[in-house]
C-alpha positions in Angstrom: 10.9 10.5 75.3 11.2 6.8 75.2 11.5 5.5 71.4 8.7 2.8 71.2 9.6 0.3 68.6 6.9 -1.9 68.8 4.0 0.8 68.1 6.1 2.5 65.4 6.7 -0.8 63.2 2.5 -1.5 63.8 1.9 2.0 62.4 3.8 1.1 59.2 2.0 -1.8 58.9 -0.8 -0.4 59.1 0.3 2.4 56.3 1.4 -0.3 53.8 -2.1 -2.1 54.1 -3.7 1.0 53.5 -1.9 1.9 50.4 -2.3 -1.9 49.3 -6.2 -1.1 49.6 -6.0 2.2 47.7 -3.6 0.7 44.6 -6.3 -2.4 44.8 -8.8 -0.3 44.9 -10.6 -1.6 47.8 -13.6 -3.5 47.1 -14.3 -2.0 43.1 -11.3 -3.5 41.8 -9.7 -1.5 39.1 -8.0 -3.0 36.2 -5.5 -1.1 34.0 -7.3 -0.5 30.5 -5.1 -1.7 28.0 -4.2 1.0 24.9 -6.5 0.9 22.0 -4.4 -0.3 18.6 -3.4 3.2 16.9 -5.2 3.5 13.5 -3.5 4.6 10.5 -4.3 8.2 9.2 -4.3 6.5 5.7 -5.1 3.9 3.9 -4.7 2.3 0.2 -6.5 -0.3 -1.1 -7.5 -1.9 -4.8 -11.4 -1.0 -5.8 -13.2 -3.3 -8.5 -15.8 -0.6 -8.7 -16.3 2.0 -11.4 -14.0 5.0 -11.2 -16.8 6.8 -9.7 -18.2 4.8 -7.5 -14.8 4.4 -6.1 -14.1 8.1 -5.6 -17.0 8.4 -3.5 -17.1 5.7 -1.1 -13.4 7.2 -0.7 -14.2 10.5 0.2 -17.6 9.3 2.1 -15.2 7.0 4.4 -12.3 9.9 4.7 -15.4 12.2 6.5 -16.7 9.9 8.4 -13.0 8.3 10.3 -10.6 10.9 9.1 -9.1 8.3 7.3 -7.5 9.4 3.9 -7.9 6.5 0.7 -5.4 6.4 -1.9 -7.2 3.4 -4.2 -6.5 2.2 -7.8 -9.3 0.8 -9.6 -8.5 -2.6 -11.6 -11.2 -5.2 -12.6 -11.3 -8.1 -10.6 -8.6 -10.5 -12.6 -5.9 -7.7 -12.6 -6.3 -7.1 -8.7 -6.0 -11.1 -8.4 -2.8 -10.9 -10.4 -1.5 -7.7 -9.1 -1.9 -8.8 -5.3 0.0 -12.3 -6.0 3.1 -10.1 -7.8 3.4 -8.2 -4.0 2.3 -11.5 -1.7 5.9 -11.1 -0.2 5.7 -6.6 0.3 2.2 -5.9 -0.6 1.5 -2.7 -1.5 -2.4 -2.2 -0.3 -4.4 -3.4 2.8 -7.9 -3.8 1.4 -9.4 -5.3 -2.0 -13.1 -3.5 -2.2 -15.2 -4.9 -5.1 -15.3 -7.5 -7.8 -16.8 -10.9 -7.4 -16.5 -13.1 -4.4 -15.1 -16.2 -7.3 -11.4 -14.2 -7.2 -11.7 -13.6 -3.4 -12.1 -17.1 -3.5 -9.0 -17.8 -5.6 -6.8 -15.0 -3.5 -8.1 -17.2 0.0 -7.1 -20.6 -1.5 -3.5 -19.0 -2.4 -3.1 -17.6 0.8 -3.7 -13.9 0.0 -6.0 -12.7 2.1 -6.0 -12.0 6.1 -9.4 -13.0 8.2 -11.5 -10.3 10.1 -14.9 -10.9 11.3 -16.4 -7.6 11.3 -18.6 -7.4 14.2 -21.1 -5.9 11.5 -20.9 -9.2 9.4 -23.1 -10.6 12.0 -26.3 -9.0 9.9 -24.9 -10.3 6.8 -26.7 -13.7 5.6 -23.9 -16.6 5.9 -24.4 -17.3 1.8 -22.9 -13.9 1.6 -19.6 -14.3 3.5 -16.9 -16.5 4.2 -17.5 -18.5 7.2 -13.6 -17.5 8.8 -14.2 -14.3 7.9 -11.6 -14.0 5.0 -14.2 -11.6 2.6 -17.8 -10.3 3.2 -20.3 -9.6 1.0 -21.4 -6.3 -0.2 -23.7 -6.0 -3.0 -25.4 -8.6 -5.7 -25.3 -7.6 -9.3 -27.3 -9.6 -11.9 -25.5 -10.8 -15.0 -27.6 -9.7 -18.2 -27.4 -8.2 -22.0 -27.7 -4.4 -22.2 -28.7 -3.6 -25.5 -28.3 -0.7 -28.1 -31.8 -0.5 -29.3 -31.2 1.4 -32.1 -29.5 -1.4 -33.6 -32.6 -3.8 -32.9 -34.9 -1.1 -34.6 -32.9 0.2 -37.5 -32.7 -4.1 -38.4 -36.2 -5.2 -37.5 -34.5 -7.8 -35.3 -35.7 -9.2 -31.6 -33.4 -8.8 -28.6 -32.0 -12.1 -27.4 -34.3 -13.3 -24.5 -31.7 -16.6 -24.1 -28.2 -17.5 -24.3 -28.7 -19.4 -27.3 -30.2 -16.2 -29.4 -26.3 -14.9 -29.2 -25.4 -17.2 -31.6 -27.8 -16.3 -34.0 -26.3 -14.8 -37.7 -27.5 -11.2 -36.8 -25.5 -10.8 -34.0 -22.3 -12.2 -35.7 -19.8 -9.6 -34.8 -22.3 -7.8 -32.4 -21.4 -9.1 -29.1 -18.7 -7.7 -26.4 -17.7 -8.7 -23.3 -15.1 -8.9 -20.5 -12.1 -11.3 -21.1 -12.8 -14.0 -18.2 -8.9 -13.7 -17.8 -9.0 -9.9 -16.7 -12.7 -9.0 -15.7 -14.3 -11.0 -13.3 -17.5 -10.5 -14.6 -15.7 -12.3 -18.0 -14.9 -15.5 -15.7 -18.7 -15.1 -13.9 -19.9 -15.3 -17.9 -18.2 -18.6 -17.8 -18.6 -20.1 -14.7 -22.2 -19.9 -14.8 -22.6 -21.6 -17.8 -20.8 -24.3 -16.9 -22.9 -24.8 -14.0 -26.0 -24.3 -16.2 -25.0 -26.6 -18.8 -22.1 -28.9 -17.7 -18.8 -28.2 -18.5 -18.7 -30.1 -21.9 -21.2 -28.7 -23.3 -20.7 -25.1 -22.0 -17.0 -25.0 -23.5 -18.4 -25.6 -27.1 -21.2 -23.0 -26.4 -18.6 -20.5 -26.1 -16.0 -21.5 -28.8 -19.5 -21.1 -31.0 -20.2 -17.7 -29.0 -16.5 -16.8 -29.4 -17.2 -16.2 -33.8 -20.0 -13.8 -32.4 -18.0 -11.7 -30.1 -16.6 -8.2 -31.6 -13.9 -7.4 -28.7 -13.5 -8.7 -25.2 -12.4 -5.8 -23.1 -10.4 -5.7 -20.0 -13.2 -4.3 -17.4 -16.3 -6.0 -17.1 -18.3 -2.7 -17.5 -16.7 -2.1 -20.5 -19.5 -3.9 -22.5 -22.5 -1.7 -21.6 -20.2 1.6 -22.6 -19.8 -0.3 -26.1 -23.5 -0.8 -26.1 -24.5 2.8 -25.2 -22.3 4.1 -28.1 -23.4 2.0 -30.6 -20.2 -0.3 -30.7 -21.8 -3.3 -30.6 -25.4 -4.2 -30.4 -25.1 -6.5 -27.4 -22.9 -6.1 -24.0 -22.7 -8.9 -21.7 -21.9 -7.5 -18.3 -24.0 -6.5 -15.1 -27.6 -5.6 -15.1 -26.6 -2.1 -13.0 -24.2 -1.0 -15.6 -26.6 -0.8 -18.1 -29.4 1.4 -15.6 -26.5 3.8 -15.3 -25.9 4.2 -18.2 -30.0 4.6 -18.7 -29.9 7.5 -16.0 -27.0 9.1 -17.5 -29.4 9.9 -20.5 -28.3 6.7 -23.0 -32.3 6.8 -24.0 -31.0 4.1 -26.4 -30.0 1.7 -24.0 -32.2 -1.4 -22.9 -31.9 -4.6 -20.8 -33.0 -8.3 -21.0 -32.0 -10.9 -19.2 -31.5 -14.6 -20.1 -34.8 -16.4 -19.5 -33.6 -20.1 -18.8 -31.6 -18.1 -15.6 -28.8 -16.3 -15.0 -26.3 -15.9 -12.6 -25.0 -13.1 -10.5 -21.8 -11.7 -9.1 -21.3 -11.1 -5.1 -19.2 -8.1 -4.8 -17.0 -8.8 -1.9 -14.5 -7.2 0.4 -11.5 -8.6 2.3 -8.0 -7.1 4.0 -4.8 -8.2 1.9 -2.6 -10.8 3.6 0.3 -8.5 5.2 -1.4 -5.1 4.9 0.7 -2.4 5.3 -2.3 -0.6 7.2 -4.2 -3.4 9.3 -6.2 -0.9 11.6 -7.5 1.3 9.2 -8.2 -1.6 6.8 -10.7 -3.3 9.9 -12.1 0.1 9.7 -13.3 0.1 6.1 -14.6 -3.1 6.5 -16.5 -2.4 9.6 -17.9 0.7 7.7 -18.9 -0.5 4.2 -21.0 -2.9 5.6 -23.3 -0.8 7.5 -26.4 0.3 6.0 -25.5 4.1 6.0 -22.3 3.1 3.5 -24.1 0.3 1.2 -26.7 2.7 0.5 -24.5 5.4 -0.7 -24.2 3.9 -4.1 -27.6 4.4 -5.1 -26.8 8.2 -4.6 -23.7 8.0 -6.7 -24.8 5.8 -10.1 -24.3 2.7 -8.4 -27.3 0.0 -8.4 -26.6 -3.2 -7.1 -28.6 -5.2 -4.6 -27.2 -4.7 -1.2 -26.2 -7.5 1.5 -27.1 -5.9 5.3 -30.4 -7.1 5.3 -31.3 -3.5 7.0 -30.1 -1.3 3.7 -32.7 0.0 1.3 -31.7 -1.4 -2.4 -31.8 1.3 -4.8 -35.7 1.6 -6.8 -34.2 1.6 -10.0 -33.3 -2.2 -9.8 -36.6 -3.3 -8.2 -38.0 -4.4 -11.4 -35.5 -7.1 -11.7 -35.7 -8.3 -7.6 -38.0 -11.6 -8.8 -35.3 -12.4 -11.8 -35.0 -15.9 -12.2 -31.3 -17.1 -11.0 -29.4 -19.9 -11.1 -27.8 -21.4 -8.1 -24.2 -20.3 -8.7 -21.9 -21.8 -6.3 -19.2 -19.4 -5.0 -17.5 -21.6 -3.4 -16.9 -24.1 -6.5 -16.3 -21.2 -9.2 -13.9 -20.1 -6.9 -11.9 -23.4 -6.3 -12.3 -23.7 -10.2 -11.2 -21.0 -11.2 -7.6 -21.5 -13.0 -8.8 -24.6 -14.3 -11.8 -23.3 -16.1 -9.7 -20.2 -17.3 -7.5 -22.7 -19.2 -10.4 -24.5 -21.0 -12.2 -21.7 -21.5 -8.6 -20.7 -23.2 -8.5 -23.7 -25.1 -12.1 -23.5 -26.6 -11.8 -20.1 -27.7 -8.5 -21.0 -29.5 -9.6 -23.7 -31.2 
């Protein structure tokens, strides 16, 4: 039989469009899905909640991803500190905790690593960082918790103002968080020089400074101190003090200061470098859901909550209509080294 070139180089032709159409594929074209980033198995961040607190949002997040948390719990000062001592081999991906003033701080120095969370987008812009550098995940209102036995036992009125802590009674009666370690110290400060100006509240705490007993490293410390009969007065967060009520401190009682008071914005963010980036987008993707802010109210935490969609715990409903200043992040933040060294200077003097 006669070869026939001609018909045989059409049929491959005809072959190579075919498999042209069916590696195209044909008129649903078919894109090659590129791989998924591989999330890490574990994951270490720096929590600014109480011990407890922190061991369950740990083990909550472990069973829900699989992911396994090695935290250690600092107040918000020390993980400021700690985090610029490993800036060049940092040592933890995600800071969980602690008011949004050190965030702040940590952003300005160049510590922190931007991630818009796609479930940021229900949290109200005055509650995050418009770039996406931290996210807000609960309020807590800054009060006094009181040992009422104290009060009792001396016949004596608990202070309704800022300007009852300096009264003789309480002279030796007061504790709080050292604004250089405990960010709820430096929110103490802050907020009264945004109240008052900064003159004025720099000699209201070198005055308050003769009344105070201790400052303590943690900002929770105080309402402990309270509860045990330490000190009559604990300057620290509202929601310390109901825990310390549920725990069975019948003793223990709150006010709060009448001409306003500030609170802090617990924040989140992913540390500049982290050693585990996936797993720390992750966390932050699942703290800010409602399911995750909610589990504190099960576990002795009661702070007002962020996602506009979680339930805030009952047991700090009575203080929703609280009067509060308008305490600007943003400038407490940007202010914060400076204000440290004045406050330093006051209390010194």
């Amino acid at each position: 039989m006669k070869f026939n070139w001609k018909k045989s180089v059409a049929a491959l032709m005809v072959a190579a469009l075919s498999l042209g159409l069916v590696g195209c594929g044909g008129g649903g074209e078919k894109k090659e899905k590129a791989a998924e980033p591989k999330v890490e198995k574990e994951i270490t961040m720096y929590m600014g909640v109480v011990e407890q607190a922190a061991k369950v949002i740990a083990q909550e997040f472990e069973k829900d991803t699989g992911i396994k948390v090695k935290f250690v719990r600092m107040s918000g000062g020390e993980t400021l500190s700690r985090i610029r001592a490993e800036k060049n081999n940092p040592q933890a991906s995600v800071w969980y905790g602690g008011s949004a003033d050190s965030f702040i701080m940590a952003q300005k120095e160049g510590l922190l690593e931007a991630y818009k969370s796609p479930n940021a987008e229900k949290i109200p812009d005055n509650f995050k960082d418009k770039d996406g550098f931290w996210t807000g995940i609960y309020q807590g209102y800054l009060g006094f918790i009181l040992d009422g036995r104290y009060f009792k036992e001396h016949n004596l009125q608990p202070p309704k103002s800022w300007d009852d802590l300096l009264k003789p009674e309480f002279k030796g009666q007061i504790v709080m968080g050292n604004p250089g370690s405990a960010s709820t110290g430096y929110v103490v400060v802050s907020a009264l020089v945004q109240s008052m100006g900064e003159e004025k509240a720099m000699d209201y705490l070198a005055k308050l400074n003769k009344q105070v007993k201790q400052y303590t490293k943690a900002g929770a410390a105080p309402a402990r101190s309270a509860a045990l009969g330490e000190c009559a007065i604990g300057i620290t967060y509202l929601h310390n003090g109901i825990r310390l009520m549920k725990e069975g401190n019948t003793n223990v009682q709150l006010s709060l200061p009448e001409e306003g008071t500030a609170y802090e914005l617990g924040a989140v963010a992913m540390i500049k470098g982290a050693p585990q980036k996936e797993a720390a987008k992750k966390f932050i993707d699942w703290c800010l859901t409602k399911k995750a802010q909610e589990i504190g109210q099960k576990n002795k935490s009661y702070q007002f909550l962020t996602n506009p969609e979680a339930n805030p715990p009952a047991e700090a409903m009575p203080f929703k209509n609280a009067k509060l200043i308008k305490y600007d992040f943003q400038w407490s933040g940007d202010n914060r080294a400076r204000l440290l060294e004045a406050w330093n200077k006051a209390v010194k003097q």
